[in-house]
Residue frames relative to the residue before (quaternion, step in Angstrom):
aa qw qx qy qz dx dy dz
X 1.0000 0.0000 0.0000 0.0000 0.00 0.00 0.00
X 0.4016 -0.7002 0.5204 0.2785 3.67 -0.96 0.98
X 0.3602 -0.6466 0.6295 0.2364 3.57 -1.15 0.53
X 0.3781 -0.6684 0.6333 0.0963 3.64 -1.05 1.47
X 0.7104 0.4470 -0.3823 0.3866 3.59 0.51 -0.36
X 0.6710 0.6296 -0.2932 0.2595 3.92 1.15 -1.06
X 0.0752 0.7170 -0.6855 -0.1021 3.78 -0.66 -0.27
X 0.7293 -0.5675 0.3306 0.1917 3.30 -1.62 0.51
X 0.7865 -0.0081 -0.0076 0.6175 3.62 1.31 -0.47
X 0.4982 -0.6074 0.3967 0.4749 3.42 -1.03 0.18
X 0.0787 -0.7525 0.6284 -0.1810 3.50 -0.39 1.75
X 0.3895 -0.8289 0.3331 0.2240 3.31 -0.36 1.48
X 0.5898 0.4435 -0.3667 0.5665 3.79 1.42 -0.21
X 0.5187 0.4893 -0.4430 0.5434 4.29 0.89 -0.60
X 0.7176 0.3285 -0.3965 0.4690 4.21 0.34 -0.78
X 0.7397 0.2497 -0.3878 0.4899 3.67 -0.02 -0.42
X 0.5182 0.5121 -0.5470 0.4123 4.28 0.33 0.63
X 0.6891 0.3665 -0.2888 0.5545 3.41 0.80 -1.25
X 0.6106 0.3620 -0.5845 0.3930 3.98 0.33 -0.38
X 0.6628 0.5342 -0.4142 0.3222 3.56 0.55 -1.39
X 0.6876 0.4966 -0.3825 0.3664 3.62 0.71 -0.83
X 0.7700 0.3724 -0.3320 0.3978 3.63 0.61 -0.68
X 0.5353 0.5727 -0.5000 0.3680 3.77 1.19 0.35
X 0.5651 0.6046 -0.3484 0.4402 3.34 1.60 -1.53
X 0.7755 0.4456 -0.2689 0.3574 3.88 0.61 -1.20
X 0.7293 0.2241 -0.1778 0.6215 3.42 1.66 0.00
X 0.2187 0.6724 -0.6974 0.1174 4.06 0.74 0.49
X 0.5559 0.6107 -0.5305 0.1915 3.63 0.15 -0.91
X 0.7198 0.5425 -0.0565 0.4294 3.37 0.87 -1.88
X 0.8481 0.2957 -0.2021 0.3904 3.35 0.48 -1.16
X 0.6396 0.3819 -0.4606 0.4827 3.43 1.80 0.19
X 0.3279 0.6550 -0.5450 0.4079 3.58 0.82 0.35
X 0.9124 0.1978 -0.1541 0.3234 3.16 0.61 -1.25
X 0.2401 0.6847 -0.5418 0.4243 3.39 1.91 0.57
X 0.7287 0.6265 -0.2200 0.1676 3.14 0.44 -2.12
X 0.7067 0.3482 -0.1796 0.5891 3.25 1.19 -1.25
X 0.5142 0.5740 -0.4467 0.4545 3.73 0.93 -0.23
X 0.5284 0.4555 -0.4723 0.5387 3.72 1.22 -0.70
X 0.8269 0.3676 -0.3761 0.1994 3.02 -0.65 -1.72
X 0.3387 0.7137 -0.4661 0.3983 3.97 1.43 -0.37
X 0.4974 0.7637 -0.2147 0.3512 3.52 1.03 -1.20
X 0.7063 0.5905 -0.1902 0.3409 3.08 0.87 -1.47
X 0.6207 0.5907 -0.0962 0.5066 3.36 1.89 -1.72
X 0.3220 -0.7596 0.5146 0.2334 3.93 -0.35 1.01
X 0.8259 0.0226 -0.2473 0.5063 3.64 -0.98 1.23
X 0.8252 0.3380 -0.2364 0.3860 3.71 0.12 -1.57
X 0.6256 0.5971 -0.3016 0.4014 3.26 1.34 -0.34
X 0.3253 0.8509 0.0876 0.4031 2.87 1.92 -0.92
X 0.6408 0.1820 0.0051 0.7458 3.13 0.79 -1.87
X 0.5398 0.5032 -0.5081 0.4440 4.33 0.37 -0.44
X 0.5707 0.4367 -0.4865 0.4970 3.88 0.41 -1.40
X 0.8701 0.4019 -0.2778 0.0648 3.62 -0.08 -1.74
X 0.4515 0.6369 -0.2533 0.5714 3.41 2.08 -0.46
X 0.7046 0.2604 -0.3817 0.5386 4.00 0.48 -0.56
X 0.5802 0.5667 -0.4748 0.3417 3.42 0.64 -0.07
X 0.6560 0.5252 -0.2026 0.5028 3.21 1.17 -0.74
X 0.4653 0.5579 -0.2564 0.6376 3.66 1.45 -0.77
X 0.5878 0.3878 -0.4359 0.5605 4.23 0.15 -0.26
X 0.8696 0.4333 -0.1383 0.1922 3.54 0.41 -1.27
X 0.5429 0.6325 -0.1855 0.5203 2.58 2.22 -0.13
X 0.4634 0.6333 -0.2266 0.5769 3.22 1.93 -1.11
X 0.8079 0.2590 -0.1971 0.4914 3.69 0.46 -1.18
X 0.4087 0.5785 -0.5312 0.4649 3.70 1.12 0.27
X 0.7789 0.3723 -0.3389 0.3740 3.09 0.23 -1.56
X 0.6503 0.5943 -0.3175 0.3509 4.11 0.79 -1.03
X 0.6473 0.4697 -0.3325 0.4999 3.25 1.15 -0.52
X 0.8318 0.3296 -0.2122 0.3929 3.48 1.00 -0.37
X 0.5102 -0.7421 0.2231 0.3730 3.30 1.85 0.94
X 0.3834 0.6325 -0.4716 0.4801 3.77 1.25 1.25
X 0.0918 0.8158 -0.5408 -0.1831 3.85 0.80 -0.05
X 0.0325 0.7162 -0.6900 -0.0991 3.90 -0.89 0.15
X 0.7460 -0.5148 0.3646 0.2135 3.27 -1.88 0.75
X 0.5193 -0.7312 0.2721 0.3489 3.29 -0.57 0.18
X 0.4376 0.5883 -0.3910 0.5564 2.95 2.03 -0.55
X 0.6831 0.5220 -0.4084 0.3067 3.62 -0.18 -0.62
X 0.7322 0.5242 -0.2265 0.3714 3.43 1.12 -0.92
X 0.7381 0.3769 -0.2769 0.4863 2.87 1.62 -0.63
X 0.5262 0.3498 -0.5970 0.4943 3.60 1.20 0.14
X 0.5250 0.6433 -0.4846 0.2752 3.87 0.27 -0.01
X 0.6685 0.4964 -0.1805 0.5235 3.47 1.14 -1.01
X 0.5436 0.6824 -0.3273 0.3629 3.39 1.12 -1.45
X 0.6752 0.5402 -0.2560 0.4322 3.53 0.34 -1.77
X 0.7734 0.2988 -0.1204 0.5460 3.84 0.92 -1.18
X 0.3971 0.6398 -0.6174 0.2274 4.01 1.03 0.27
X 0.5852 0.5596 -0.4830 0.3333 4.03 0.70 -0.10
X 0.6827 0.5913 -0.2131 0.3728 3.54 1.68 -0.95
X 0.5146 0.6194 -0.2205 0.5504 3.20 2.16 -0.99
X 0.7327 0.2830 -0.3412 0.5164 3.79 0.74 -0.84
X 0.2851 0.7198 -0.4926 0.3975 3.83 1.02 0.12
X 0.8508 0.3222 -0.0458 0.4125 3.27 0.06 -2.08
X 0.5595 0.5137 -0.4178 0.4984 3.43 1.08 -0.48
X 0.6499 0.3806 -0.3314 0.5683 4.01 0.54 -0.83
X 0.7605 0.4166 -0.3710 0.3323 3.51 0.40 -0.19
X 0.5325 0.4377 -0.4036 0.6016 3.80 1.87 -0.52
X 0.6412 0.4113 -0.5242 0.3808 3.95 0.57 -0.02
X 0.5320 0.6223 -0.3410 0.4620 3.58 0.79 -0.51
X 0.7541 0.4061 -0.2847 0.4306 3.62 0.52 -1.08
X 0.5447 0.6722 -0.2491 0.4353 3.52 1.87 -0.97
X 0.6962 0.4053 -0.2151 0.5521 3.14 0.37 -1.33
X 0.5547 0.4834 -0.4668 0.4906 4.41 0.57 -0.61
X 0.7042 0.5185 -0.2704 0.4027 3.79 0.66 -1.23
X 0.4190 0.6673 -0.2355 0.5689 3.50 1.47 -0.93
X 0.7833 0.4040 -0.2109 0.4228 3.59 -0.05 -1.31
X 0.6940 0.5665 -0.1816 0.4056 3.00 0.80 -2.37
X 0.6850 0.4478 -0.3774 0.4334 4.12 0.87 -1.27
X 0.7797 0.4275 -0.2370 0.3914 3.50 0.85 -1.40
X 0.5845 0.3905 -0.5406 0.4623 3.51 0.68 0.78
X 0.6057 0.6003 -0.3577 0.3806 3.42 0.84 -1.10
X 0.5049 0.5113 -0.3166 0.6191 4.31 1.70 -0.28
X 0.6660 0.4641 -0.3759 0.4470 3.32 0.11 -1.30
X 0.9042 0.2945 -0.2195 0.2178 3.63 0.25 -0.86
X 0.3141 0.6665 -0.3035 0.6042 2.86 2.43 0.02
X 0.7256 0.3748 -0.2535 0.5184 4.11 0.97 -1.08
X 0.7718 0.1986 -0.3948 0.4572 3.89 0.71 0.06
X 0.3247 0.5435 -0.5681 0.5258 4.03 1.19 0.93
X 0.5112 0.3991 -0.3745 0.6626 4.18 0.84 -0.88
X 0.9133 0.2040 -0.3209 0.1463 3.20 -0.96 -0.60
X 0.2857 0.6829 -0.3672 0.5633 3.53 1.83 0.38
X 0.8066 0.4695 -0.1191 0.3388 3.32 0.39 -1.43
X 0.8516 0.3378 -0.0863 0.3915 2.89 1.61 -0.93
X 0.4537 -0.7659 0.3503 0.2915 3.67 -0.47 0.27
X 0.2258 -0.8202 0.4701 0.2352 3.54 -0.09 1.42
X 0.3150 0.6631 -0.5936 0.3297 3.83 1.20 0.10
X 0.7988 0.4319 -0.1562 0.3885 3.27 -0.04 -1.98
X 0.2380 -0.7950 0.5248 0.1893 3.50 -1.42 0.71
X 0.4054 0.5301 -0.5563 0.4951 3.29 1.12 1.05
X 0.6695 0.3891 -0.3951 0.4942 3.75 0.69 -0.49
X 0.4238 0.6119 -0.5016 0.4409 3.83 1.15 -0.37
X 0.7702 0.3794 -0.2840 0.4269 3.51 0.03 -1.74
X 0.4251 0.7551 -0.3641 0.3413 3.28 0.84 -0.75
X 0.7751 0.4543 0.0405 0.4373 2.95 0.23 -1.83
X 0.6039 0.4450 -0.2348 0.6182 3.50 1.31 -0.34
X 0.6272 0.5912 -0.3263 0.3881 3.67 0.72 -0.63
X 0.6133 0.5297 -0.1998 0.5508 3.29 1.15 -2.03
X 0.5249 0.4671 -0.5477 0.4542 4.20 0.61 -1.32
X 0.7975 0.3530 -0.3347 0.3569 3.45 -0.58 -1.73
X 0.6151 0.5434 -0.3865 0.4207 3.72 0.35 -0.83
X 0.6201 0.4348 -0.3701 0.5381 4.20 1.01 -0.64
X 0.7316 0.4891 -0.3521 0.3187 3.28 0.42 -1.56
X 0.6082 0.4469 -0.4040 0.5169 3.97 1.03 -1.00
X 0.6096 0.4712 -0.5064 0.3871 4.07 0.71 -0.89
X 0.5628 0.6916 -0.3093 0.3305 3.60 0.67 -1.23
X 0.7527 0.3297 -0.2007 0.5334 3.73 0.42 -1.48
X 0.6959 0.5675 -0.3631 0.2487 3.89 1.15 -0.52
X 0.3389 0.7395 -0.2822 0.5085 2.58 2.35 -0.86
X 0.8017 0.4042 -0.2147 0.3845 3.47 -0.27 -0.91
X 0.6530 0.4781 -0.2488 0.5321 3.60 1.05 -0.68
X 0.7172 0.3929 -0.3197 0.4786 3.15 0.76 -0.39
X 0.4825 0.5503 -0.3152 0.6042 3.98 1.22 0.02
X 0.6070 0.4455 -0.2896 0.5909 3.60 1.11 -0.66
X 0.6649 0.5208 -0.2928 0.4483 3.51 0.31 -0.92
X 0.6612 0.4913 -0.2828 0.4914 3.47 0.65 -1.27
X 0.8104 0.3663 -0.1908 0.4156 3.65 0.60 -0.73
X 0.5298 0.7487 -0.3721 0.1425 3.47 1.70 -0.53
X 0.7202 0.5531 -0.2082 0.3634 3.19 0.83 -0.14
X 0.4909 0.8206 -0.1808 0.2301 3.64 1.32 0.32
X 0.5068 0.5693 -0.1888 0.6192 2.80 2.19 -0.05
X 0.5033 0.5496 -0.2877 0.6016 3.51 1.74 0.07
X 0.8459 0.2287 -0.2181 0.4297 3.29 0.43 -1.21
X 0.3431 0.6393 -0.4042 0.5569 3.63 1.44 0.16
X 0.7711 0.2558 -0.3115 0.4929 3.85 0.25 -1.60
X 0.8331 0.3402 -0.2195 0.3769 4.35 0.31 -0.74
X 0.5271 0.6361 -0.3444 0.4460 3.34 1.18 0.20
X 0.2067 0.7592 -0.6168 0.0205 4.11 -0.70 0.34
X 0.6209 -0.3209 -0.6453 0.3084 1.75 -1.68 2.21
X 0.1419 0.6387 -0.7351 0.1777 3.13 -1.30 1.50
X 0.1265 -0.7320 0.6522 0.1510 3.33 -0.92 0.65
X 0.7281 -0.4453 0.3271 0.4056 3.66 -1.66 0.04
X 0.6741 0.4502 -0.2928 0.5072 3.27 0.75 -0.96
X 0.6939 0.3700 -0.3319 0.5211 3.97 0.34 -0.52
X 0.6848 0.3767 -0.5212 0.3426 3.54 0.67 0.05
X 0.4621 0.4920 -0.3927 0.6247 3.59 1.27 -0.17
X 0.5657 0.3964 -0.5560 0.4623 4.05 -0.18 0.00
X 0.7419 0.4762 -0.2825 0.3782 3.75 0.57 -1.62
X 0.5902 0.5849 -0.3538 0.4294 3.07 0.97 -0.76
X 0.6895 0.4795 -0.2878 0.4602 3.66 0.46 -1.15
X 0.6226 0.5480 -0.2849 0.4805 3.66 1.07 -0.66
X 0.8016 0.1446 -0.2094 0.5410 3.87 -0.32 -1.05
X 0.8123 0.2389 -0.4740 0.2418 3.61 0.17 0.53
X 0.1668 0.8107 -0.5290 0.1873 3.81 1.20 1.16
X 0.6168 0.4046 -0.2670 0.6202 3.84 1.62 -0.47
X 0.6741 0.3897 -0.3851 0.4954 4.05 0.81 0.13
X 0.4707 0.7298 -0.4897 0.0776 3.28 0.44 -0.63
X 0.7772 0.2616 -0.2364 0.5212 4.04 0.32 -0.92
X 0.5707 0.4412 -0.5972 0.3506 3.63 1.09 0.56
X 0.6025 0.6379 -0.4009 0.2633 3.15 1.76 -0.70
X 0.5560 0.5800 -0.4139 0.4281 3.80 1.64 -0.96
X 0.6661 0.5526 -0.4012 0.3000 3.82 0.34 -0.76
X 0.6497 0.5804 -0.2725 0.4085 3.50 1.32 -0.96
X 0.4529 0.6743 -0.2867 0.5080 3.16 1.38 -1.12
X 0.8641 0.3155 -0.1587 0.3587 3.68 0.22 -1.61
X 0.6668 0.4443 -0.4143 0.4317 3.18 1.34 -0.43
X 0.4451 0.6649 -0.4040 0.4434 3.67 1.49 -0.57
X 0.8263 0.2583 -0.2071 0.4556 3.36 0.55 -0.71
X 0.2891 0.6023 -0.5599 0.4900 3.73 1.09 0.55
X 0.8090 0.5097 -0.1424 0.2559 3.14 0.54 -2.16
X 0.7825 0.3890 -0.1455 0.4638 3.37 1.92 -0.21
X 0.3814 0.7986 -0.3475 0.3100 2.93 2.04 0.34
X 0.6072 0.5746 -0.3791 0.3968 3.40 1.15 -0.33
X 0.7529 0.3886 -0.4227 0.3217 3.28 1.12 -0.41
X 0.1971 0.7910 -0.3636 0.4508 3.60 2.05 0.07
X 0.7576 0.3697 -0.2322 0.4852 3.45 0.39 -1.56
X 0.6573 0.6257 -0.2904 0.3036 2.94 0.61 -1.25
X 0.5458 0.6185 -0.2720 0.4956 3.73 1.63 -1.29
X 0.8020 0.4550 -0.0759 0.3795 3.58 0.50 -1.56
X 0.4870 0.5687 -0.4351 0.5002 3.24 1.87 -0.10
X 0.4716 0.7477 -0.2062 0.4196 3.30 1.03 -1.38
X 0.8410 0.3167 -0.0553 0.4352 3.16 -0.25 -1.63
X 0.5642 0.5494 -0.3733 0.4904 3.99 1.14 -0.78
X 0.6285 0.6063 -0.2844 0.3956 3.55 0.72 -1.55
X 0.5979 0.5286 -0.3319 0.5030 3.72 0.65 -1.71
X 0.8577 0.3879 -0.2398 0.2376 3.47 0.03 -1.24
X 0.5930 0.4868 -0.3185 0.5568 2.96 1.42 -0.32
X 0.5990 0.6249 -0.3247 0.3811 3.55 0.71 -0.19
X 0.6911 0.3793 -0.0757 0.6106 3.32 1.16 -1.98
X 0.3760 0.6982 -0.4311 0.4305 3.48 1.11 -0.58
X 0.7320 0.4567 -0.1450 0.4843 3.95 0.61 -2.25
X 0.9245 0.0382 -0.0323 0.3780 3.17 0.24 -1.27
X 0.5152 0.4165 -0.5309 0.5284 4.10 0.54 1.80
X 0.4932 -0.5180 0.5480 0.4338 3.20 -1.28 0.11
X 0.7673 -0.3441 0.3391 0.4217 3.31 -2.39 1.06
X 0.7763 0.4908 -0.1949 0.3443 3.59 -0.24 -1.18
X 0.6795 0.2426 -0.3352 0.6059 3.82 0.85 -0.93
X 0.5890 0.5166 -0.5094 0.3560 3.82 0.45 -0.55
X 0.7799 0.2449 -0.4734 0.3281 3.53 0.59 -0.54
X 0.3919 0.6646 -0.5320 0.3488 3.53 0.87 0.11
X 0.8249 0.3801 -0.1981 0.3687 3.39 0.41 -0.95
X 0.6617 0.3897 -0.3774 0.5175 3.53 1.08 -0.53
X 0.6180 0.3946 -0.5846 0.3473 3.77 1.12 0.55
X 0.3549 0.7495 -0.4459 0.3369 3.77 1.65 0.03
X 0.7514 0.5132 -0.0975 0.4031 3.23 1.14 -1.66
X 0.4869 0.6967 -0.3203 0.4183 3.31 1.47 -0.53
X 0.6286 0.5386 -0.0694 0.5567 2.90 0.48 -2.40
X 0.7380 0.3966 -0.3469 0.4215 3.98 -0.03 -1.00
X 0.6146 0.4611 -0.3170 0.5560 4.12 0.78 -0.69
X 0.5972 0.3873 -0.4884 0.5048 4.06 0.05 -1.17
X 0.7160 0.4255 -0.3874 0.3952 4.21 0.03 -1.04
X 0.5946 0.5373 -0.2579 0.5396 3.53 1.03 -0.95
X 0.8180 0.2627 -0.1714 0.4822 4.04 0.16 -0.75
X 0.6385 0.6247 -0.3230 0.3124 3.62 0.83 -0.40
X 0.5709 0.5575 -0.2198 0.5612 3.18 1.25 -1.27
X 0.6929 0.3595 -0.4382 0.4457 4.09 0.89 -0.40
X 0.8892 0.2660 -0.2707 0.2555 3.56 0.59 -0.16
X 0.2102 0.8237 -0.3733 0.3715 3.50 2.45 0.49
X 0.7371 0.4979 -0.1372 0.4359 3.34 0.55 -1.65
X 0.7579 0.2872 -0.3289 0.4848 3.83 0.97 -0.62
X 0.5059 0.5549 -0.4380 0.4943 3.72 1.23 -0.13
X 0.7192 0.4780 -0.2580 0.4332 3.91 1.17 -0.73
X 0.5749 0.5746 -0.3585 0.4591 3.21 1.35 -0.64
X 0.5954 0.6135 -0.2528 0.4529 3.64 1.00 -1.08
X 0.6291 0.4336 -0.3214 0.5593 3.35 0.87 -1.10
X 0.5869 0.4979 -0.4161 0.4843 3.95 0.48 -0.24
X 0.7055 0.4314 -0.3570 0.4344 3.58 0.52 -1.20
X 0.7502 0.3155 -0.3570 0.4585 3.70 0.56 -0.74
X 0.4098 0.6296 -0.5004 0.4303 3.50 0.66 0.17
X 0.7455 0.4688 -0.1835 0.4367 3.77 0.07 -1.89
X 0.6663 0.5126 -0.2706 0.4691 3.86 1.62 -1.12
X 0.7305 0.4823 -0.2734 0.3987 3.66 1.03 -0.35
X 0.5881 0.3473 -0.3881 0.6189 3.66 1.57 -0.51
X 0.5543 0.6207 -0.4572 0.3138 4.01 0.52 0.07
X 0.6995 0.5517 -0.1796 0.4172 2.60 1.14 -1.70
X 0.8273 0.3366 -0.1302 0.4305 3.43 1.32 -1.08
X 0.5506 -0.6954 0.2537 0.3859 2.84 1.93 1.40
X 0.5008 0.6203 -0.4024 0.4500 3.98 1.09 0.05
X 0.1601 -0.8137 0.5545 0.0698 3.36 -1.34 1.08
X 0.4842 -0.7360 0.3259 0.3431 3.56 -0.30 1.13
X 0.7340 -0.5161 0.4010 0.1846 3.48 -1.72 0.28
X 0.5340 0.6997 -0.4712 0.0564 3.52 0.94 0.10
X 0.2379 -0.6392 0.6948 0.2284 3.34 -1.37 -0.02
X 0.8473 0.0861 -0.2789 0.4438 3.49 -1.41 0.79
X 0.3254 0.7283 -0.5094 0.3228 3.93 1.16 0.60
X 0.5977 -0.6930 0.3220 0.2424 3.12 -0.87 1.21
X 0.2882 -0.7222 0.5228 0.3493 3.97 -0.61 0.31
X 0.7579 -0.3664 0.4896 0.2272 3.47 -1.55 0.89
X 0.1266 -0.7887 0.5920 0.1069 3.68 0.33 1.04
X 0.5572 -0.6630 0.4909 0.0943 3.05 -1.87 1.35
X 0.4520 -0.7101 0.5121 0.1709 3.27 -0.81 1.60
């Protein structure tokens, strides 16, 4: 039997078809469980780790579909459940490593921009333009910097949710390993993925402008802003859950394309066997 979900390399239009296909062939399910994974959101830490386990559950679901092993949804989420303390682990621990990279890039400019400006003469307006070139030339190196550290890591909440014995940290090691030869195909997907979901972005912020201008006319200052932060908060739960699941599915497809590609077969225990035809 051919596999609808596979493609031959990590082609940036073949990853966002197979993600897009395995959300369309499950939206029902996997925004059910975005939806309530948001509203989990709502609950400080324990709620937290729920959002961060079903998130992982979607990705496990679309690990396993992309690699012709389907498993229930209950299973994934009592699978994830048991480890939602390890999921909110790694998430505080990729924000930690973010925000260090954050710091670490934006000094490593700063001191690259007063070595330029030592060097250069602010008299002269070739060393002006100058100096303006190199800014924009850091500021684009700066934001690539960071995407690429993202890339390297984008995939850890996969190998954390289908992997056993995996811990949080070692999926972030594994991660940082098998994708040092993906990395800027991994940023392009990312951007076109999120081209490909920008309409529904706009689509939020139309929403949410309108309300305010509306409730804005006809409540007082004080309840209007209560409510138009009611209305906010009520759309991000409402709109999020449509585009979580296809950004998570993707992260499955490029996952399943790197241990293929590198001829390596993953670690699971209790993964479902390939039902008999």
């Amino acid at each position: 039997m051919t596999n609808k979900y596979a493609h031959k390399s990590l082609n940036l239009g073949d990853v966002i078809s197979a993600g897009f296909r395995i959300y369309r062939d499950h939206f029902k399910q996997y925004f059910t469980m975005a939806f309530f994974g948001f509203l989990w959101l709502i609950v400080p830490i324990y709620g937290w780790a729920k959002f961060a386990a079903i998130s992982g559950a979607i990705a496990r679901l679309a690990f396993f579909e992309v690699s012709e092993r389907p498993e229930p949804g209950a299973d994934a989420k009592r699978y994830t459940d048991k480890r939602k303390w390890s999921f909110l682990g790694q998430s505080l621990l990729l924000l930690l490593i973010m925000i260090g990279a954050f710091i670490g890039l934006a000094i490593a400019v700063r001191i690259a921009g007063f070595l330029v400006s030592i060097l250069l003469s602010p008299e002269s307006l070739v060393s002006l333009l100058l100096g303006f070139l190199l800014g924009v030339v850091a500021f684009v190196m700066f934001y690539i910097g960071l995407m690429w550290i993202s890339a390297r890591l984008y995939i850890c909440d996969v190998i954390l949710a289908v992997e056993n014995p995996m811990t949080a940290t070692g999926a972030i090691s594994k991660s940082w390993q098998i994708t040092k030869e993906s990395a800027f195909k991994i940023i392009l997907i990312t951007i076109v993925a999120g081209l490909a979901t920008f309409p529904v972005s706009i689509g939020g912020q139309l929403i949410m402008t309108i309300s305010r201008l509306v409730i804005s006319v006809i409540l007082p200052y004080d309840l209007a802003a209560l409510v138009n932060f009611l209305i906010i908060l009520a759309v991000l739960i409402a709109m999020s859950p449509l585009t979580w699941p296809f950004f998570q599915s993707i992260t499955a497809v490029i996952y399943y394309d790197i241990i293929s590609r590198n001829g390596k077969q993953n670690r699971v225990t209790d993964r479902p066997k390939k039902p008999e035809i």
